[in-house]
C-alpha positions as CSV (number, residue, x, y, z in Angstrom):
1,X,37.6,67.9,-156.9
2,X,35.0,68.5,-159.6
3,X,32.3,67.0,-157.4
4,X,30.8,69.4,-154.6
5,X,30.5,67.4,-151.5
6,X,31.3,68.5,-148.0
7,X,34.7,69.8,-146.5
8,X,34.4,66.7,-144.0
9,X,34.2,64.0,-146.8
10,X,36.7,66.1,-149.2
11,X,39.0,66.1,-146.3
12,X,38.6,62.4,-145.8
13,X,39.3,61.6,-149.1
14,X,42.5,63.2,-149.0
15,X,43.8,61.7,-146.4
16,X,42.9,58.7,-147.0
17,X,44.9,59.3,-150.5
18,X,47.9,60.4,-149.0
19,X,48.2,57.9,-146.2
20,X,47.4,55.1,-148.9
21,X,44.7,54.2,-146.6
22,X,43.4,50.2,-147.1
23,X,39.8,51.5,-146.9
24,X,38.1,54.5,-146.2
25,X,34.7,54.4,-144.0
26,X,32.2,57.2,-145.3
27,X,28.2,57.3,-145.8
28,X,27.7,60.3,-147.8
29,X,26.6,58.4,-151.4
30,X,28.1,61.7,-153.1
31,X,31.3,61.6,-151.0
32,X,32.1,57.5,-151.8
33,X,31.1,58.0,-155.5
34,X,34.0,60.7,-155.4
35,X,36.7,58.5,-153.4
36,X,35.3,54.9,-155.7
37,X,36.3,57.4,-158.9
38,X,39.3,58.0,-157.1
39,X,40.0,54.3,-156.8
40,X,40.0,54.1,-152.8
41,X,37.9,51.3,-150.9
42,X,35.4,52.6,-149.3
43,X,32.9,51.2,-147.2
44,X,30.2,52.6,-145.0
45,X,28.3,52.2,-141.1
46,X,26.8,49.3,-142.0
47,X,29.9,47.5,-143.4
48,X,31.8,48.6,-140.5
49,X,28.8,47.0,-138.4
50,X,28.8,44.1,-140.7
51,X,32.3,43.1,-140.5
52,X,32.2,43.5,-136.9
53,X,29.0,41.1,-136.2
54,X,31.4,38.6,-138.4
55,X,33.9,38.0,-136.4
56,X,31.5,38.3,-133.1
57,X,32.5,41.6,-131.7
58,X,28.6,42.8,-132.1
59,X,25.4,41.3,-132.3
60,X,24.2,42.7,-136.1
61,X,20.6,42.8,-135.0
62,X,21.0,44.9,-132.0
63,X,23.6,47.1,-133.2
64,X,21.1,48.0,-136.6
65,X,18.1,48.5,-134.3
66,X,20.2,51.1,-132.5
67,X,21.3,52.8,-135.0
68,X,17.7,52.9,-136.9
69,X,16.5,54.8,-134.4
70,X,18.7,57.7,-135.1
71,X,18.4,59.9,-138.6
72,X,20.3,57.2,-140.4
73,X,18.3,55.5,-142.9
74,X,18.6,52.0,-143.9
75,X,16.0,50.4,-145.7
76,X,13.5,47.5,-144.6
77,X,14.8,45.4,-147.6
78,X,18.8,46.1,-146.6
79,X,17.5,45.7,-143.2
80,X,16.0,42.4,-143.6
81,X,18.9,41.2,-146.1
82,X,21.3,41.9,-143.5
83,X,19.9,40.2,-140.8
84,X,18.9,36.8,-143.1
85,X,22.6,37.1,-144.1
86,X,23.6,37.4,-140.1
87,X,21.4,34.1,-139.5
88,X,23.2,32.3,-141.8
């Protein structure tokens, strides 16, 4: 890889190339511009949260609340998309 990004993310991306993987979950914006060159679906916490609030499994505002009040950061505007979309 041309790109430096972490050994966790680099490893990731392998495997997720050599098992063919469907999609591949990461957050690092360095670390999925890398696997999107490498052609590999990749989505992220919030996706993973999304998708999951979709077919009931979590409530999307309580699960984003959570995890805002750890060092992840999502922005008011995503924030406030998400949970518009999640009322829908």
């Amino acid at each position: 890889m041309h790109v430096r990004i972490h050994a966790g993310e680099r490893e990731a991306i392998l495997l997720a190339e050599e098992l063919k993987a469907d999609e591949l979950t990461m957050d690092d914006l360095t670390g999925r511009r890398e696997a999107e060159r490498r052609h590999l679906r990749v989505t992220g916490t919030v996706g993973v949260l999304r998708a999951a609030a979709r077919i009931g499994t979590v409530n999307l505002k309580d699960a984003l609340d959570r995890l805002r009040k750890t060092n992840f950061h999502l922005s008011q505007k995503l924030y406030d998309q998400l949970i518009a979309e999640a009322a829908q």
